[in-house]
N, CA, C and O atoms as a Maestro MAE file, in Angstrom:
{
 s_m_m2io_version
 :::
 2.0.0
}

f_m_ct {
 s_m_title
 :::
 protein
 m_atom[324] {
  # First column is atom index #
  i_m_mmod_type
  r_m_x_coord
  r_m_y_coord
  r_m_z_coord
  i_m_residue_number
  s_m_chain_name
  s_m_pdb_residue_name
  s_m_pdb_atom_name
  i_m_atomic_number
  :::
  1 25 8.815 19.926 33.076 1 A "UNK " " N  " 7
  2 3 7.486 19.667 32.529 1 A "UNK " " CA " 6
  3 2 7.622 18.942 31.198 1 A "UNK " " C  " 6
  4 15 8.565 19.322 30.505 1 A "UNK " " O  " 8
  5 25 6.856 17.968 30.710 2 A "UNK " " N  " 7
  6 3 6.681 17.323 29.381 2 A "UNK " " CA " 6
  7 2 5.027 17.393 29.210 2 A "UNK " " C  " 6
  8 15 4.163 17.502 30.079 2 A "UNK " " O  " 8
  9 25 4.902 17.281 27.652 3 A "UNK " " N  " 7
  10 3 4.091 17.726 27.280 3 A "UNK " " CA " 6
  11 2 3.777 16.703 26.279 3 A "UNK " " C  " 6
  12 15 4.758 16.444 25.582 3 A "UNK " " O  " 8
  13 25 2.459 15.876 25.914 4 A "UNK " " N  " 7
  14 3 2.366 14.799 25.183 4 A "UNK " " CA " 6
  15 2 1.202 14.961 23.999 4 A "UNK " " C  " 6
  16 15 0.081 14.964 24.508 4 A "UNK " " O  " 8
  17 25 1.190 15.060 22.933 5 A "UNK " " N  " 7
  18 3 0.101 15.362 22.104 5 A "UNK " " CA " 6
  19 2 -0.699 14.241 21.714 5 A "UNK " " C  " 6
  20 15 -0.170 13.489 20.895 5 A "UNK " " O  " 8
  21 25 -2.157 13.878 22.214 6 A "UNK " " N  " 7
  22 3 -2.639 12.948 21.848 6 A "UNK " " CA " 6
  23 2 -4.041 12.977 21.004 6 A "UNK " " C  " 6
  24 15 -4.693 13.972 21.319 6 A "UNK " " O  " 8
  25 25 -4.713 12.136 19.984 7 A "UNK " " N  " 7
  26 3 -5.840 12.475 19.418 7 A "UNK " " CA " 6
  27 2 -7.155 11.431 20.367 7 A "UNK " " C  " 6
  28 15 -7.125 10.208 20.507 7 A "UNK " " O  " 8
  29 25 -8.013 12.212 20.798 8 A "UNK " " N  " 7
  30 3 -8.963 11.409 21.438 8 A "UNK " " CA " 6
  31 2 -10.127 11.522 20.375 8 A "UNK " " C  " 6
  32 15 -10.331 12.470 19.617 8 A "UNK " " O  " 8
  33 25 -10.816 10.397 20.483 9 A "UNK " " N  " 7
  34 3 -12.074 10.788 19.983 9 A "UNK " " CA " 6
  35 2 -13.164 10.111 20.831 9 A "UNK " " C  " 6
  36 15 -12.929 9.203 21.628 9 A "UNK " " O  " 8
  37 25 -14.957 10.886 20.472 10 A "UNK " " N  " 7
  38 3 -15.916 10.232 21.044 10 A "UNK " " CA " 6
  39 2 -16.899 10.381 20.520 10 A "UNK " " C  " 6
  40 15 -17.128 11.311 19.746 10 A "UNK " " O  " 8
  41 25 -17.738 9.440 20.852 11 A "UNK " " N  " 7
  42 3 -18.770 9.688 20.549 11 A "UNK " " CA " 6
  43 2 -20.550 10.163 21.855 11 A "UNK " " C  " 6
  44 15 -20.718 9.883 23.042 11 A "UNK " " O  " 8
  45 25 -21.302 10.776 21.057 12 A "UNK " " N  " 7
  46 3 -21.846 11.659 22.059 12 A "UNK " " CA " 6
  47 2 -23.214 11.308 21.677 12 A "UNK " " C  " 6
  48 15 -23.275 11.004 20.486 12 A "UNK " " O  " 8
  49 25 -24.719 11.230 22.509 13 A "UNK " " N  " 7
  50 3 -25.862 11.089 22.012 13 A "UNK " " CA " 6
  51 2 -26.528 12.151 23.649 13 A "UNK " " C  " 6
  52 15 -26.313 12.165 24.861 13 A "UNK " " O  " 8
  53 25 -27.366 12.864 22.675 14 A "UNK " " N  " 7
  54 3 -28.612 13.412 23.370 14 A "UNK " " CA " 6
  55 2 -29.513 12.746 24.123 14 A "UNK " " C  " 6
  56 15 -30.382 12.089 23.550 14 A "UNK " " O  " 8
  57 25 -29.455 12.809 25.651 15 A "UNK " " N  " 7
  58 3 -31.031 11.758 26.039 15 A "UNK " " CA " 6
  59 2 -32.260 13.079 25.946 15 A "UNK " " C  " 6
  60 15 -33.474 12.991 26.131 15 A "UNK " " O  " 8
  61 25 -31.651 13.969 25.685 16 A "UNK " " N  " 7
  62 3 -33.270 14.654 25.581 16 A "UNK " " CA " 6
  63 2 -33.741 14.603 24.145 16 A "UNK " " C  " 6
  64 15 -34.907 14.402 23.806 16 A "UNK " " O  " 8
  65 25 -32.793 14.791 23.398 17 A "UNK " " N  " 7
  66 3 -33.239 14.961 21.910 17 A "UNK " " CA " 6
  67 2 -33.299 13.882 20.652 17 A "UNK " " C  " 6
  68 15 -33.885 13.794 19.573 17 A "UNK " " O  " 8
  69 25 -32.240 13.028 21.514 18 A "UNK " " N  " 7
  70 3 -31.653 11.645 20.728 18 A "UNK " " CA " 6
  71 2 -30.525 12.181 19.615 18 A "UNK " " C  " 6
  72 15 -29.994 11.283 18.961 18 A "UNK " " O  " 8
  73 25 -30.263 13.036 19.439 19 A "UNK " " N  " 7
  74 3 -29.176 13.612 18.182 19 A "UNK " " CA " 6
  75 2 -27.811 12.756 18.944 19 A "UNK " " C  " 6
  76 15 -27.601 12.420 20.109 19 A "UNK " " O  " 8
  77 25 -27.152 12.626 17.863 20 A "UNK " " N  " 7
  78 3 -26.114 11.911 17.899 20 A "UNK " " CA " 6
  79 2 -24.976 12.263 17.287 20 A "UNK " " C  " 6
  80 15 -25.176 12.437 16.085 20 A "UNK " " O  " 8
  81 25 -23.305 12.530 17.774 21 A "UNK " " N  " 7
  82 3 -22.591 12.880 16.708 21 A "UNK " " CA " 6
  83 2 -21.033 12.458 17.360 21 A "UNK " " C  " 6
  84 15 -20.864 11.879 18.433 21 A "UNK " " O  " 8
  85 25 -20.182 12.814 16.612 22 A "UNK " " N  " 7
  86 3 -18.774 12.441 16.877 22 A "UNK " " CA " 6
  87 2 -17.917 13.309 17.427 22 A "UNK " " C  " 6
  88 15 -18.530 14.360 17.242 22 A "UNK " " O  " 8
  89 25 -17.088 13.553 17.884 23 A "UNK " " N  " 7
  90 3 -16.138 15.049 18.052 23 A "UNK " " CA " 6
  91 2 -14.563 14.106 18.521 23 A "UNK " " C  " 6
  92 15 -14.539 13.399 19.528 23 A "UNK " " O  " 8
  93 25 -13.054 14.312 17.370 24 A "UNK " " N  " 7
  94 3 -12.054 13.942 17.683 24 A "UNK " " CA " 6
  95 2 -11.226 15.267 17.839 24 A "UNK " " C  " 6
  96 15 -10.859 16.074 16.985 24 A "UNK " " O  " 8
  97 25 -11.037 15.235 19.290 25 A "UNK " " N  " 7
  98 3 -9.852 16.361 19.802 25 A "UNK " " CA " 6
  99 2 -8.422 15.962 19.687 25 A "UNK " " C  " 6
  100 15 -7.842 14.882 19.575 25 A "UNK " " O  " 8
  101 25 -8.038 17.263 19.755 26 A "UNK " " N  " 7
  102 3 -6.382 17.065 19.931 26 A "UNK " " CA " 6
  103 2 -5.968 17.629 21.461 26 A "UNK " " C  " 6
  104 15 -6.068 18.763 21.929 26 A "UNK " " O  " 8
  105 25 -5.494 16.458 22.013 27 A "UNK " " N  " 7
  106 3 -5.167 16.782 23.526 27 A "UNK " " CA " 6
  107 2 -3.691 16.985 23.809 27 A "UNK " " C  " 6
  108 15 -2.839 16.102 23.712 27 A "UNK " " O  " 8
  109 25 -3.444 18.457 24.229 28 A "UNK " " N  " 7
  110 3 -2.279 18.614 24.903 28 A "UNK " " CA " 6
  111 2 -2.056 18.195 26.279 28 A "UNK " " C  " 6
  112 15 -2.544 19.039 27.030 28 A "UNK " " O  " 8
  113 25 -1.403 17.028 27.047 29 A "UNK " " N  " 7
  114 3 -1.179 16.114 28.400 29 A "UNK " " CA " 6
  115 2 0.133 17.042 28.970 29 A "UNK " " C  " 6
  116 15 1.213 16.992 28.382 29 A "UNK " " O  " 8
  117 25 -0.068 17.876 30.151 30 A "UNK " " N  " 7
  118 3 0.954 18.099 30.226 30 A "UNK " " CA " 6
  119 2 1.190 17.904 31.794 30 A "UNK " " C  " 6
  120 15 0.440 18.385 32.643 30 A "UNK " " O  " 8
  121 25 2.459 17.047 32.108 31 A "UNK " " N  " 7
  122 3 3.048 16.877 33.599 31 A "UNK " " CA " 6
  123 2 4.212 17.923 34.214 31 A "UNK " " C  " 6
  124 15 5.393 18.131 33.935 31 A "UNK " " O  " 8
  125 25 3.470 18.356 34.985 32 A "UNK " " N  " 7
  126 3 4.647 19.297 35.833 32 A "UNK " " CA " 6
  127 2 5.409 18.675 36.539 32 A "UNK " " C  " 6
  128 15 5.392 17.444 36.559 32 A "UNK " " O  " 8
  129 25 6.362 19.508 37.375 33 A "UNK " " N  " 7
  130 3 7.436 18.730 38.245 33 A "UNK " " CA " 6
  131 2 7.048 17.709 39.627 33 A "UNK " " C  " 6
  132 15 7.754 16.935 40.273 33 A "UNK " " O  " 8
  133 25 5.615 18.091 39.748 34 A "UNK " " N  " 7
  134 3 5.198 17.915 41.317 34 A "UNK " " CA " 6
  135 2 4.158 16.525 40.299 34 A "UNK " " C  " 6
  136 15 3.744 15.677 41.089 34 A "UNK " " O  " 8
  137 25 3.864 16.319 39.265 35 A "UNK " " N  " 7
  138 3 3.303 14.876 38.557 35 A "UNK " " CA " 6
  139 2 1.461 15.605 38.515 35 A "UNK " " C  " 6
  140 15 0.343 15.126 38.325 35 A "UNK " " O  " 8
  141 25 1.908 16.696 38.751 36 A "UNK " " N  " 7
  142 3 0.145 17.087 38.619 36 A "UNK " " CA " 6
  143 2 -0.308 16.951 36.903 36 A "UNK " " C  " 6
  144 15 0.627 17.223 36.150 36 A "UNK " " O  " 8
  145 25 -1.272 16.667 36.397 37 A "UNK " " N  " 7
  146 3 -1.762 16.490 34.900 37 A "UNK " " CA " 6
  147 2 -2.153 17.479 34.555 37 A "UNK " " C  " 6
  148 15 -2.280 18.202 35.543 37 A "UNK " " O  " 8
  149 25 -2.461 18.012 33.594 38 A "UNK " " N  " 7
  150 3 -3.267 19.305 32.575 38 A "UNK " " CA " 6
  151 2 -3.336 18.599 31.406 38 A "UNK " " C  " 6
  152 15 -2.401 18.242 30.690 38 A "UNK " " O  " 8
  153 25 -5.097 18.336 31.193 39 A "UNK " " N  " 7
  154 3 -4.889 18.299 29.660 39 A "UNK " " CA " 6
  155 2 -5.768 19.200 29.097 39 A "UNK " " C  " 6
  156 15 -6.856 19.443 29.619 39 A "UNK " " O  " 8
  157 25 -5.186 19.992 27.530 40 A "UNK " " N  " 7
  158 3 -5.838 21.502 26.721 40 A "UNK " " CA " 6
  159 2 -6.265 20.270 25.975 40 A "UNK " " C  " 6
  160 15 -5.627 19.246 25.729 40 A "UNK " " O  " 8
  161 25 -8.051 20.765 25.537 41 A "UNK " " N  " 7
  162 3 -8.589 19.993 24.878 41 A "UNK " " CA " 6
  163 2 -8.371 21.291 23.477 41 A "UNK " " C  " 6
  164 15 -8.071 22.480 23.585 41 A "UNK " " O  " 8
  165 25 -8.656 20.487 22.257 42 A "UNK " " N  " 7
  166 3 -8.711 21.527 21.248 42 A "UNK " " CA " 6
  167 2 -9.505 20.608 19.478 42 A "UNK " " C  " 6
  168 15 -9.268 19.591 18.826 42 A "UNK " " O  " 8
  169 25 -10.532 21.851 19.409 43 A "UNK " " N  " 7
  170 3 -11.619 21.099 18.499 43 A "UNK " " CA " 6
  171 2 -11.605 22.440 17.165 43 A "UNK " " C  " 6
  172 15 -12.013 23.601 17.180 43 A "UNK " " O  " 8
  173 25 -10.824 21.467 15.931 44 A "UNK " " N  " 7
  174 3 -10.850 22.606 14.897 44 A "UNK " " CA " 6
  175 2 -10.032 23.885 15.116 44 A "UNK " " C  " 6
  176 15 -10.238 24.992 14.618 44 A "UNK " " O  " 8
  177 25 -9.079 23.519 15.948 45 A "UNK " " N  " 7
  178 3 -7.292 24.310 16.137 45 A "UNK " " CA " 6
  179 2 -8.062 25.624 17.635 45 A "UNK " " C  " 6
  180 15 -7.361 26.558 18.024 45 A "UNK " " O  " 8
  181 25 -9.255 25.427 18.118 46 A "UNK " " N  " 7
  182 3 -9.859 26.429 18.676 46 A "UNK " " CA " 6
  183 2 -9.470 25.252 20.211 46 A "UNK " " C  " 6
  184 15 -9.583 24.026 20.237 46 A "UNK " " O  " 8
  185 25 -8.939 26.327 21.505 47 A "UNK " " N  " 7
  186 3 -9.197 25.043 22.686 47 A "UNK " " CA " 6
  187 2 -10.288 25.657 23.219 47 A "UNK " " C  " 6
  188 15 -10.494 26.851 23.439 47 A "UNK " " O  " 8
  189 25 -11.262 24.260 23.479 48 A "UNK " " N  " 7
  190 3 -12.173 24.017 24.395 48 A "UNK " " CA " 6
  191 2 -12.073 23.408 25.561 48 A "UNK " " C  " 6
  192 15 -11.112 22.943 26.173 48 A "UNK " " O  " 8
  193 25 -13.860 23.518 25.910 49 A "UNK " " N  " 7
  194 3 -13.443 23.239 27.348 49 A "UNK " " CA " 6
  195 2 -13.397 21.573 26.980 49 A "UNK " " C  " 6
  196 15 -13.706 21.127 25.875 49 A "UNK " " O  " 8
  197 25 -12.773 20.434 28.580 50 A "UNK " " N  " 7
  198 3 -13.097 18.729 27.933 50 A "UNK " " CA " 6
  199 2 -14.831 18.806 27.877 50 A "UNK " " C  " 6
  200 15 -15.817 19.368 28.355 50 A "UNK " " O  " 8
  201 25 -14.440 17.940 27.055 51 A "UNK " " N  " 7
  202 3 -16.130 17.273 26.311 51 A "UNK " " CA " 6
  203 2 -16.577 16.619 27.608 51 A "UNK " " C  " 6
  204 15 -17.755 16.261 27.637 51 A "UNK " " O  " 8
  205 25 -15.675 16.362 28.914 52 A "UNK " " N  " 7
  206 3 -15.920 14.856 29.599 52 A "UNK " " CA " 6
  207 2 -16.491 15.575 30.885 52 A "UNK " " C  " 6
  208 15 -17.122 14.903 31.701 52 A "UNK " " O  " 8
  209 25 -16.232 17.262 31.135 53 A "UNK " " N  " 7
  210 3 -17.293 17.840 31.854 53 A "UNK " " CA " 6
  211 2 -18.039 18.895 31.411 53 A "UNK " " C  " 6
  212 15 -17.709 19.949 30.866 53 A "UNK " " O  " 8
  213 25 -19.147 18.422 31.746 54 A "UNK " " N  " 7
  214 3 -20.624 19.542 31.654 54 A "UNK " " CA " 6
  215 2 -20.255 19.487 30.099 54 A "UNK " " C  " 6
  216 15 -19.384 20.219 29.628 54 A "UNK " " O  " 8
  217 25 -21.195 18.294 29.107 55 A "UNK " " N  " 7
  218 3 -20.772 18.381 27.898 55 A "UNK " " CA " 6
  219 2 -22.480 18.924 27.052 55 A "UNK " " C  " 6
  220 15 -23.534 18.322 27.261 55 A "UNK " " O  " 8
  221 25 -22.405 19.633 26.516 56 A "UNK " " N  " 7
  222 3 -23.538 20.306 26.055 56 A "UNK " " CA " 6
  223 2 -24.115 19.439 25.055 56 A "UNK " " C  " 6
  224 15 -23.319 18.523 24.847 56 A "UNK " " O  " 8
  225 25 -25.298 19.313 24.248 57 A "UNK " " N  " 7
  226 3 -25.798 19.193 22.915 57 A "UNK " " CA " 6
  227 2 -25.942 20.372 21.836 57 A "UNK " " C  " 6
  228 15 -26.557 21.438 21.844 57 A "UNK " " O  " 8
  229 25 -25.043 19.675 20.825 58 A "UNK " " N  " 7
  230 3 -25.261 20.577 19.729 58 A "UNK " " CA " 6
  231 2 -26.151 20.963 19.118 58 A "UNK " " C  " 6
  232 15 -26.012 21.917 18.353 58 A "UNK " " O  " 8
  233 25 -27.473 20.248 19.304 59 A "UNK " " N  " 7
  234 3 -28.252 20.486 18.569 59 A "UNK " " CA " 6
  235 2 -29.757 21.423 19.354 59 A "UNK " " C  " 6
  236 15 -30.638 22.151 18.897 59 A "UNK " " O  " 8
  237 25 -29.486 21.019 20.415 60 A "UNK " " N  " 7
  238 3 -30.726 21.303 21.730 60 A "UNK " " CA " 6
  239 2 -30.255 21.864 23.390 60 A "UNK " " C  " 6
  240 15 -30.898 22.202 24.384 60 A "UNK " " O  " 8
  241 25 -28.691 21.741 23.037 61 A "UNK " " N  " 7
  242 3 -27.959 22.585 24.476 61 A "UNK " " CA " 6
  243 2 -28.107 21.838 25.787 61 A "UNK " " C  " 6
  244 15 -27.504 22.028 26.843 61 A "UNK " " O  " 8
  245 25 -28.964 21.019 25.514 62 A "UNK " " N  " 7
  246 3 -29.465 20.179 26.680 62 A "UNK " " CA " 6
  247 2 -27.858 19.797 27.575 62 A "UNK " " C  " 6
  248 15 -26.856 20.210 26.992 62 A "UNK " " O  " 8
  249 25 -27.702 19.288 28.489 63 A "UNK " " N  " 7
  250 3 -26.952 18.921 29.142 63 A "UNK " " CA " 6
  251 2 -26.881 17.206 30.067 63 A "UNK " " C  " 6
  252 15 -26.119 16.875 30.975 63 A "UNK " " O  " 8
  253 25 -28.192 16.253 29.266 64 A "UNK " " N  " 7
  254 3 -28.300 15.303 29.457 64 A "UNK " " CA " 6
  255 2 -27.509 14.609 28.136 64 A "UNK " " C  " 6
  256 15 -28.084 14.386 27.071 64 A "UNK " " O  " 8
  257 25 -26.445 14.383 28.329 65 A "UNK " " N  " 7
  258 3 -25.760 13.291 27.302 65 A "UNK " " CA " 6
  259 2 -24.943 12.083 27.601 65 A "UNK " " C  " 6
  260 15 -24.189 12.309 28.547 65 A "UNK " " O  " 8
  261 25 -24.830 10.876 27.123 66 A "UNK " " N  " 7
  262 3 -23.941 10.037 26.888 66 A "UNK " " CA " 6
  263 2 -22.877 10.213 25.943 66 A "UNK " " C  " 6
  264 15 -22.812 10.650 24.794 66 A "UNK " " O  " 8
  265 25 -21.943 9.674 26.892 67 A "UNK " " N  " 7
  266 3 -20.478 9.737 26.254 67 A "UNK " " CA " 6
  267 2 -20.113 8.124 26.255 67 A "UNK " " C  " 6
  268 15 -20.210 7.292 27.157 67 A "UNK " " O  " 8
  269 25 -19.533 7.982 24.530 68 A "UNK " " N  " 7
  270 3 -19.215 6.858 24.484 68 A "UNK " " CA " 6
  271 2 -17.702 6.651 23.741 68 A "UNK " " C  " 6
  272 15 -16.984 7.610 23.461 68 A "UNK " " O  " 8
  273 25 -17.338 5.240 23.469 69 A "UNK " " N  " 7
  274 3 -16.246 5.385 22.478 69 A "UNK " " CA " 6
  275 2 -16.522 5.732 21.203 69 A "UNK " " C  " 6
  276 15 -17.634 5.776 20.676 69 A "UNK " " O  " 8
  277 25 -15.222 6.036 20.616 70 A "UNK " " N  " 7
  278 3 -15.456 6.002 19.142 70 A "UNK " " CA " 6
  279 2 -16.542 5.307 18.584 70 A "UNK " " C  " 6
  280 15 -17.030 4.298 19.093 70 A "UNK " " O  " 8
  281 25 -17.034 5.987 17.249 71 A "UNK " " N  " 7
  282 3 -17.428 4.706 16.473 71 A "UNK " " CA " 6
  283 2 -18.960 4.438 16.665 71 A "UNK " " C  " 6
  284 15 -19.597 4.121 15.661 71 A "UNK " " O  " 8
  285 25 -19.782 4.567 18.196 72 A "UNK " " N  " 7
  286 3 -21.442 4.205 17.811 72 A "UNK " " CA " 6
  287 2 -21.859 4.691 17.573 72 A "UNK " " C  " 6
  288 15 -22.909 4.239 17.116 72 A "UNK " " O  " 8
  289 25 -21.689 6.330 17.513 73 A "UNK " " N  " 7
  290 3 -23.109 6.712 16.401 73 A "UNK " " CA " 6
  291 2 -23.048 6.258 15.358 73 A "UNK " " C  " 6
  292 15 -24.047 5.707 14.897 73 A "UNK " " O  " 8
  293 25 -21.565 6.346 14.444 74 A "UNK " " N  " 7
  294 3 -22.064 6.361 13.288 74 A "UNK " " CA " 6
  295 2 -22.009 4.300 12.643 74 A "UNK " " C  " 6
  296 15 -22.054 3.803 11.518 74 A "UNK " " O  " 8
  297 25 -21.901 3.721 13.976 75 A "UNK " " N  " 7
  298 3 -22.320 2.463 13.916 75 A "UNK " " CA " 6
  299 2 -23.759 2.080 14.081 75 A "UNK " " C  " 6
  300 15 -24.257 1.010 13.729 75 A "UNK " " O  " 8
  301 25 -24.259 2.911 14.559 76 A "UNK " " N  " 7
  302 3 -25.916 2.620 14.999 76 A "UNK " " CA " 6
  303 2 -26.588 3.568 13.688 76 A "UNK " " C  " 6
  304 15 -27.787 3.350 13.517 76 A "UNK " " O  " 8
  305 25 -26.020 4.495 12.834 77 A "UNK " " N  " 7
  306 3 -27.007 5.092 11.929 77 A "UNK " " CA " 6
  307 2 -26.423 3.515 10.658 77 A "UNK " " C  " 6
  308 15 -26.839 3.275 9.525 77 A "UNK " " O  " 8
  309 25 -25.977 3.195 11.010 78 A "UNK " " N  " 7
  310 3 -25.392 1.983 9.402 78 A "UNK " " CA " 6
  311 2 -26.509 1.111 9.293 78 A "UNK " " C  " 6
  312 15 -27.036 0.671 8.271 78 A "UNK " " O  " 8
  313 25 -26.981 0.800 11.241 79 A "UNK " " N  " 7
  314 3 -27.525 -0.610 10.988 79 A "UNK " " CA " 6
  315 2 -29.554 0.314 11.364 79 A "UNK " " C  " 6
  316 15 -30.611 -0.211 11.716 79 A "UNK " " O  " 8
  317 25 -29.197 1.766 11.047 80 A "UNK " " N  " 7
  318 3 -30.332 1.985 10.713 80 A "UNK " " CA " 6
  319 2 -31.292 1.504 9.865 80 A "UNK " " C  " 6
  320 15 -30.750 0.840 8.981 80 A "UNK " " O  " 8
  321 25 -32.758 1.559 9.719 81 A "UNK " " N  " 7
  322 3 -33.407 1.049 8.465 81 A "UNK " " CA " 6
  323 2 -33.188 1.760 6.980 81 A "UNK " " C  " 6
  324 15 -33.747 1.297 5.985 81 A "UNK " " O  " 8
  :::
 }
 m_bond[323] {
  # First column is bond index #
  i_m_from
  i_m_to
  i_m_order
  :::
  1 1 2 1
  2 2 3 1
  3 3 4 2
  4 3 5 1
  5 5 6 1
  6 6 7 1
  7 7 8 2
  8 7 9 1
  9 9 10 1
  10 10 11 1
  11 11 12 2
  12 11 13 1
  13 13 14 1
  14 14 15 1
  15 15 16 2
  16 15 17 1
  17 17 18 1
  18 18 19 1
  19 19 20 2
  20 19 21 1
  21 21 22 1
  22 22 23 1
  23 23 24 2
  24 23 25 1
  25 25 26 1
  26 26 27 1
  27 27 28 2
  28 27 29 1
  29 29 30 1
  30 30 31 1
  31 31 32 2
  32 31 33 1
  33 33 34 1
  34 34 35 1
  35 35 36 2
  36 35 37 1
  37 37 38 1
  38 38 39 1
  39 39 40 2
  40 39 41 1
  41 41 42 1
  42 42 43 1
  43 43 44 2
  44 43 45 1
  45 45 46 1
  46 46 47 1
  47 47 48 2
  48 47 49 1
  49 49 50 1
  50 50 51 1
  51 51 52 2
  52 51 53 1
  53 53 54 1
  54 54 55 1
  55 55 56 2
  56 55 57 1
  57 57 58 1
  58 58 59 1
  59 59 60 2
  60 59 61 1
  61 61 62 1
  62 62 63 1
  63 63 64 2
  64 63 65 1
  65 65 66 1
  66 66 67 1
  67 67 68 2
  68 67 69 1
  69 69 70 1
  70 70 71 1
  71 71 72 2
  72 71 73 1
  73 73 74 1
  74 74 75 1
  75 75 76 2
  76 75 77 1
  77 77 78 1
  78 78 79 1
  79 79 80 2
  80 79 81 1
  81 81 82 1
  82 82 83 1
  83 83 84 2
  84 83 85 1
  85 85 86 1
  86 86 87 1
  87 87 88 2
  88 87 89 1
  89 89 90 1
  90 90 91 1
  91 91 92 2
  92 91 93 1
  93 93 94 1
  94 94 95 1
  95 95 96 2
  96 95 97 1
  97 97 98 1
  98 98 99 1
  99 99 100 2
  100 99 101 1
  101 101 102 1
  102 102 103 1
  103 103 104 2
  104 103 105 1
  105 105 106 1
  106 106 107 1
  107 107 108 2
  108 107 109 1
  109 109 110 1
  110 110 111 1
  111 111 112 2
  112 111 113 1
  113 113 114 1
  114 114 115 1
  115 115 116 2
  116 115 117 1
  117 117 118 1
  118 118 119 1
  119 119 120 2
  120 119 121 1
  121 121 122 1
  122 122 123 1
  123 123 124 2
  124 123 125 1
  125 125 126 1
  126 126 127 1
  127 127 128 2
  128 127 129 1
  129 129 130 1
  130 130 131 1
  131 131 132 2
  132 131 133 1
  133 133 134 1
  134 134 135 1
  135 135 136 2
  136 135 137 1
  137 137 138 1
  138 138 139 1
  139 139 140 2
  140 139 141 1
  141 141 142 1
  142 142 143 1
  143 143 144 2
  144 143 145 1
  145 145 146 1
  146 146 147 1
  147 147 148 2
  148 147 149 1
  149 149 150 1
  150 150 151 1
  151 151 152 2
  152 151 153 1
  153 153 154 1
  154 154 155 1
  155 155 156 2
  156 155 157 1
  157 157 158 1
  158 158 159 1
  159 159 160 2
  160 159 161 1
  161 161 162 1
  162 162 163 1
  163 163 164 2
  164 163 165 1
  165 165 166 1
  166 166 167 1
  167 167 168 2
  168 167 169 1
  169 169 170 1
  170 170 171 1
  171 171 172 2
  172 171 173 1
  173 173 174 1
  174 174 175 1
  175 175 176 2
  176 175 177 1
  177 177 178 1
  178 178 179 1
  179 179 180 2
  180 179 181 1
  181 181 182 1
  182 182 183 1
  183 183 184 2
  184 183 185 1
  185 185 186 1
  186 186 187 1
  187 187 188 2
  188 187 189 1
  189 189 190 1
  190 190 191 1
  191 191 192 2
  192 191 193 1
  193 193 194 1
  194 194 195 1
  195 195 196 2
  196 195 197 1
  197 197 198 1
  198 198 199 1
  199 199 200 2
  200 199 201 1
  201 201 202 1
  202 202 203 1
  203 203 204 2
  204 203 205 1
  205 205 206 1
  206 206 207 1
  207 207 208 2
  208 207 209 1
  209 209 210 1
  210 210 211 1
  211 211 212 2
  212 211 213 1
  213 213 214 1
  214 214 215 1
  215 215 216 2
  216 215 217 1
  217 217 218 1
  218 218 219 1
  219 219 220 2
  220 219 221 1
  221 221 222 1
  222 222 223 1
  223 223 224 2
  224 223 225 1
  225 225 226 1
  226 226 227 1
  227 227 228 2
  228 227 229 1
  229 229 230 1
  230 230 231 1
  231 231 232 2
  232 231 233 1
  233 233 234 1
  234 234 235 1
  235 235 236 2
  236 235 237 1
  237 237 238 1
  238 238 239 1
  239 239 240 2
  240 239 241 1
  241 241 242 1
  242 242 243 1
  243 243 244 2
  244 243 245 1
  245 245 246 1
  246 246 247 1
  247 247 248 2
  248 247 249 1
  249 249 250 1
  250 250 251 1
  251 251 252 2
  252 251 253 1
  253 253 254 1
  254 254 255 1
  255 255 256 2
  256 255 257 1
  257 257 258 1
  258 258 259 1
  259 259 260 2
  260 259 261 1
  261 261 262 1
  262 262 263 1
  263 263 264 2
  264 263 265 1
  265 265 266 1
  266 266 267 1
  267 267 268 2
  268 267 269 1
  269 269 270 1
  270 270 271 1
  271 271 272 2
  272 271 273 1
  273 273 274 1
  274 274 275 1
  275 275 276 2
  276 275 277 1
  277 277 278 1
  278 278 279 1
  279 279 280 2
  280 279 281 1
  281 281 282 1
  282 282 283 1
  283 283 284 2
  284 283 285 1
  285 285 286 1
  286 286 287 1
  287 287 288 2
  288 287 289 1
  289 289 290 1
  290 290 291 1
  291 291 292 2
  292 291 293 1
  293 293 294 1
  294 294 295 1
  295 295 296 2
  296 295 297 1
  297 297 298 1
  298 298 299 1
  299 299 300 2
  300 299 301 1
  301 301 302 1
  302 302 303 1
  303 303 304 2
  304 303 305 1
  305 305 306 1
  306 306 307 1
  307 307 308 2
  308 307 309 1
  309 309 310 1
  310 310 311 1
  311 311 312 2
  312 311 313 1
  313 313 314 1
  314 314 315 1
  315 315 316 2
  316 315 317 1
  317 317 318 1
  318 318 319 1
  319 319 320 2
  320 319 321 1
  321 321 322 1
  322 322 323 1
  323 323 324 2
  :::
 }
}
């Protein structure tokens, strides 16, 4: 087995609420002998579940969200008014 430590990040927006925010994990990738994958997501040294299923809102719990790359929320609050 090998085991690969990687930093992901994303960015996340509410379609019910419109809230918007960032979250960069630390991903443990790990390959067993048979090439199957595992990756431990982990947010603030705590592991969670991935952001990339059934990803909640922080602000409203809702479960309607976009997942994007790095970088647009806090690119879209800049070119706010």
């Amino acid at each position: 087995m090998s085991t690969q430590h990687v930093r992901r990040s994303y960015s996340f927006v509410c379609l019910e609420c419109g809230h918007g925010w960032e979250s960069a994990f630390e991903v443990d990738v790990t390959v067993d002998r048979y090439g199957r994958i595992e990756a431990a997501y982990h947010l603030g040294g705590e592991r969670v579940p991935s952001p990339l299923q059934s990803p909640k809102c922080v602000k409203c719990e809702s479960g309607k969200i976009r997942i994007m790359r790095p970088g647009r929320v806090t690119g879209a609050r800049l070119h706010e008014g």
